[in-house]
N, C-alpha and C positions, 0 to 999 in steps of 0.2 A: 556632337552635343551629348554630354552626361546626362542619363537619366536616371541614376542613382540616387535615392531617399539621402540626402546628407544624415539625417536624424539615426542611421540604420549604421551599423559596424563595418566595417571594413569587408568586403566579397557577400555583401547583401544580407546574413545571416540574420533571423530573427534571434532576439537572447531569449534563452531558457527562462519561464517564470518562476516566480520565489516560491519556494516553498512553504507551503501554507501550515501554521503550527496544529500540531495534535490535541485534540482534546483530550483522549483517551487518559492520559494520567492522571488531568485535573479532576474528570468524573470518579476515577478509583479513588481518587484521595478525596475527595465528597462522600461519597461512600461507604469508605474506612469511617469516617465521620460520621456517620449518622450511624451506622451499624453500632460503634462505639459508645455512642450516646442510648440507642435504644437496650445495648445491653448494660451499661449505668443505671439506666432506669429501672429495667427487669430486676435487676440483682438489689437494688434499692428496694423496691416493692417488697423482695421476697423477703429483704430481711427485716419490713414492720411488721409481713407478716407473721413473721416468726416469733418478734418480741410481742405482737399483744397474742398469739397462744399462749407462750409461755407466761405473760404476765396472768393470764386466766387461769394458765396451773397452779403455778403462785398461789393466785386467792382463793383456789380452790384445796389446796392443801393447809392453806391459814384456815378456811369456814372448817376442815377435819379437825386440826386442832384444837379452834375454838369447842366444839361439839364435846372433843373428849374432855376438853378440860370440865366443862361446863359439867358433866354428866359425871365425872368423878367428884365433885367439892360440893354438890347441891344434895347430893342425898347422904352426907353423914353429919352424923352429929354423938359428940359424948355426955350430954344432957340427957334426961330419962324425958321420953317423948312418945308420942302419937305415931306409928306408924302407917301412914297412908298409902295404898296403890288401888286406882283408878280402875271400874272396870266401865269403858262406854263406849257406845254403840257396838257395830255389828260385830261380831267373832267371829274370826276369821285369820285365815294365815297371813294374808296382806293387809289386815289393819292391825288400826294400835292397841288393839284389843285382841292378837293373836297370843298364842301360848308361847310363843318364842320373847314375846316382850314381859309380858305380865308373871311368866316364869322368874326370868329374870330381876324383876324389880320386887316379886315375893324373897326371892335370895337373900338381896340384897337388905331386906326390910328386917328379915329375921336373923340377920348375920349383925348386924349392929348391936355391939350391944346395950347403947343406950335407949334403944323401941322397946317399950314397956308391952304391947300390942301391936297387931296389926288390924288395921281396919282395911276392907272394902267395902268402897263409895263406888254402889253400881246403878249404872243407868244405861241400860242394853236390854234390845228385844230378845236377845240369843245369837243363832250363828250355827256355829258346826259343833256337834255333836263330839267329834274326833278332839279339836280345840279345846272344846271345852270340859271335856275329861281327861287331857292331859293336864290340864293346872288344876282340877279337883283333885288329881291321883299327886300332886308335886305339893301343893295345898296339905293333904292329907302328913307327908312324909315330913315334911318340914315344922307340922306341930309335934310331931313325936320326937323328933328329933331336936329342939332347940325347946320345948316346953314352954312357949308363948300363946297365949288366946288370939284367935281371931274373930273379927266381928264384922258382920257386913251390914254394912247402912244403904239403903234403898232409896233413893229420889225419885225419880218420874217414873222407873217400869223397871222391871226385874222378870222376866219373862224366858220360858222354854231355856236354853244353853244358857244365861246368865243366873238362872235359879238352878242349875245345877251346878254354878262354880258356888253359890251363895249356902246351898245345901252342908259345902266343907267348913261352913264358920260354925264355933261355936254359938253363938247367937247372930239374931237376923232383927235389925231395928229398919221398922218403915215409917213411912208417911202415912197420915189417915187416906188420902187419896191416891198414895202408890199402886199401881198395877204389879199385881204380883201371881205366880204357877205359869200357865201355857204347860203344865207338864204332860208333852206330847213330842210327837216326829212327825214330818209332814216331808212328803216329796213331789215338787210341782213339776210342771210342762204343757205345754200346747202340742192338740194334735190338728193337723193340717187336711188332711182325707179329703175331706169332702170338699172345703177350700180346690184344693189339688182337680179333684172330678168336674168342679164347675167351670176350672181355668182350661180344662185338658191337656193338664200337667201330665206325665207318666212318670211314675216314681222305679229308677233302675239301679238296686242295689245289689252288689255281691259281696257276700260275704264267706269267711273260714270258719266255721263255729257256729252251733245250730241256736244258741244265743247270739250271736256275738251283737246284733241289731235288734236287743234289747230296750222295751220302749221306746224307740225309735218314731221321731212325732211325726212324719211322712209317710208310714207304713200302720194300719188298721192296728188295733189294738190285740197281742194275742194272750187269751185268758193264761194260757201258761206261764206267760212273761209278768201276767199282774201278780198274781200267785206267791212266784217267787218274793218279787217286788215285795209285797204285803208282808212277806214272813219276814225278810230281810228289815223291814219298817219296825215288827215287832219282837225282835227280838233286842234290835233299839231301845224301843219306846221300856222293854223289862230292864235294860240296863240301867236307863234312867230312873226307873221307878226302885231298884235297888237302892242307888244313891240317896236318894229321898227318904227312904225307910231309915238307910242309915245312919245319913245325917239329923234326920229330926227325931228319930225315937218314940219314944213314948210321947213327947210333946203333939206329935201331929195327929191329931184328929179326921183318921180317915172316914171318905162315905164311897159311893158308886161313882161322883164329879171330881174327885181328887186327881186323879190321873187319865181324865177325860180330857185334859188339854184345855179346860176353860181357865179363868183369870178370873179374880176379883182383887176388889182393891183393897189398902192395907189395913182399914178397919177389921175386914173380913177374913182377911190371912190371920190375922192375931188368932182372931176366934177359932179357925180352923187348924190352928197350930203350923200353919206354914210361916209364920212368923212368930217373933216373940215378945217385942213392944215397938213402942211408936218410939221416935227419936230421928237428931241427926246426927248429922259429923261432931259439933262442936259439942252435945250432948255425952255422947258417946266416950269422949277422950276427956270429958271433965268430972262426970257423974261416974262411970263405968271404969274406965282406964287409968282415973285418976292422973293424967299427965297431959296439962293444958296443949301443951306444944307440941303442933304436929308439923312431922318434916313429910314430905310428899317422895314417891320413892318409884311414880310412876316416870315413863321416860316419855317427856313431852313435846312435839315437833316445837321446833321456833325457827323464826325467822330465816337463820343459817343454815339450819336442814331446807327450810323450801330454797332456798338461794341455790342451797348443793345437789337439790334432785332439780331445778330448770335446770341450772348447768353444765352441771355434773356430764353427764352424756358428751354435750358439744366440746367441750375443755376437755374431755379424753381424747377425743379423737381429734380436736386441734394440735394437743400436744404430740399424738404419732406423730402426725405427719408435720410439722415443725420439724422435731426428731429428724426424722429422714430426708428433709430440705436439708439440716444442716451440712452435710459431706459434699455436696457439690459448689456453696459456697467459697469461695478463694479471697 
C-alpha cells in the first residue's frame, strides 16, 4: 500500500516557496520622494526669502531718493525771501542741532541768491561748546564773505552754547519772556566712594598714565585732577566770553553777573544788551528784512528718514545675505 502524499510531486519532494517581493526599492523610491519635495520646499522658502529682502532694499533705496530729492527742491528759491535755519534743542554732534547739519543749511541759505537775510530761530538750552563754535566760527566767515545780515530770533530759551551761536548775528530779537545768557561751562558727574564703602565694593583700577583715571567717579576725588579740570573749564568759559564781547560790542552792557552763568528773561537781556529788541520770526522778515517770504533752509527729519533709520539697519543686512543666498540657488 502507497503511503505517499498524492498532493506532494513526484519522489516526495517539498516545492521551494515563492519568493517573497523586496521592499527595498519601493522605500528608496519613497524616499527620493520626499527628500525631493522637502528640497522643493527649502529652495522655495529661500527664494521668498530673498525677494522680500530685496523688495526692502528696493524701498529702502526709493525712501534715499525720496530724501534727496525732497532736500534738494525745498530750500531754493529765486524770489528775494527770508532765509530761515533752525537752531533747537540740544547741540550736539548726533542731533539736529549739530554743526555738521546747521553748517550746512547756513551754506546753503547764503548761497541763494534770492535770501535777502538769514535768520536764526533758536530754541536751545546749549550743548557742546566744540559744536557750537564751530558754526559761530563758519557763521562768522560766511557773512564776510557773501555780505548778507544775520538775525537771530529767540522763542522759549536761548541759553549757554545757543547764545554763543546767537552772539555771531548781527542782531538778537526775543520774547519778553525768553530765557536768555547761561554764559558759562559746566562739567558734571557722580562720585560713588562712599556708595562703594557701604556696599564693600573694592574699586581695582590700572592704569598707564599718572592722569589717565582722571575724575574717575569710583575713585576719591584728587585735588590735582580738580585743578586741572577747573583751569581746563576756564579757559573755556574766556573763550566764550570772547565771543560775547565780540559779537555784542559796545551794545552789551556789562556788570560782575554777565558772565556768571545766570539767565534772565528777554525783557532784561534788552536792558543788558545781550539782546537787542523784542520780535519774532514773521516780524523780523517783514519790518527788518523786508522780504515777507520765508523759505526754511533747516534739514528737517520726516517721515522717510524715520522709516530709513527703523529699517535701514535690518534691509542692509537682509540684502547681504540675500546676496549670498543667491549663488547656490539652481
Amino acid at each position: 500500500m502507497s503511503t505517499e502524499d498524492p498532493s506532494l510531486p513526484a519522489g516526495g519532494a517539498l516545492p521551494a516557496p515563492a519568493a517573497a517581493p523586496a521592499p527595498r526599492a519601493g522605500l528608496e523610491s519613497t524616499l527620493e520622494r520626499v527628500a525631493q519635495q522637502l528640497l522643493n520646499h527649502q529652495r522655495s522658502e529661500r527664494r521668498w526669502r530673498i525677494f522680500f529682502r530685496l523688495a526692502w532694499l528696493g524701498l529702502a533705496l526709493a525712501v534715499a531718493l525720496a530724501l534727496l530729492s525732497q532736500r534738494g527742491a525745498s530750500t531754493t528759491s529765486s524770489t528775494p525771501h527770508t532765509a530761515l535755519v533752525e537752531v533747537r534743542g540740544e547741540i550736539s554732534a548726533e542731533s539736529e542741532a549739530s554743526a555738521e547739519l546747521l553748517v550746512g543749511a547756513l551754506k546753503a541759505a547764503f548761497e541763494d541768491a534770492g535770501s535777502q537775510a538769514v535768520v536764526l530761530r533758536i530754541n536751545s538750552p546749549g550743548g557742546s561748546p566744540v559744536q557750537a563754535g564751530i558754526v559761530y566760527d563758519e557763521l562768522k566767515r560766511l557773512k564776510a564773505k557773501h555780505g548778507k545780515k544775520v538775525y537771530a530770533v529767540v522763542e522759549e530759551v536761548c541759553a549757554s552754547g545757543a547764545y554763543y551761536i546767537a552772539a555771531g548775528a548781527d542782531e538778537i530779537y526775543v520774547d519778553k519772556a525768553s530765557i536768555v545768557g547761561s554764559i558759562g561751562v559746566l562739567m558734571d558727574g557722580f562720585g560713588f566712594t562712599g556708595l562703594m564703602e557701604k556696599l564693600g565694593v573694592d574699586r581695582r583700577l590700572l592704569t598707564a598714565g599718572t592722569n589717565k583715571a582722571m575724575l574717575d567717579p569710583f575713585s576719591p576725588v584728587d585735588p590735582r585732577h580738580e585743578q586741572l579740570a577747573r583751569a581746563m573749564l576756564e579757559q573755556i568759559h574766556l573763550q566764550f566770553i570772547e565771543v560775547v564781547k565780540e559779537g555784542r560790542g559796545d551794545r552789551l552792557k556789562e556788570s560782575p553777573d554777565t558772565f556768571s552763568g545766570l539767565f534772565w528773561n528777554g525783557e532784561e537781556a534788552v536792558r543788558l544788551g545781550l539782546a537787542d529788541k523784542t520780535g519774532n520770526l514773521d516780524y523780523v522778515a517783514r519790518e527788518v528784512i523786508k522780504a515777507e517770504e520765508i523759505v526754511d533752509y533747516t534739514p528737517h527729519e520726516n517721515v522717510a528718514e524715520r522709516l530709513a533709520k527703523r529699517f535701514g539697519a535690518g534691509v542692509g543686512a537682509g540684502a547681504v545675505k540675500a546676496l549670498r543666498e543667491l549663488s547656490p540657488l539652481r
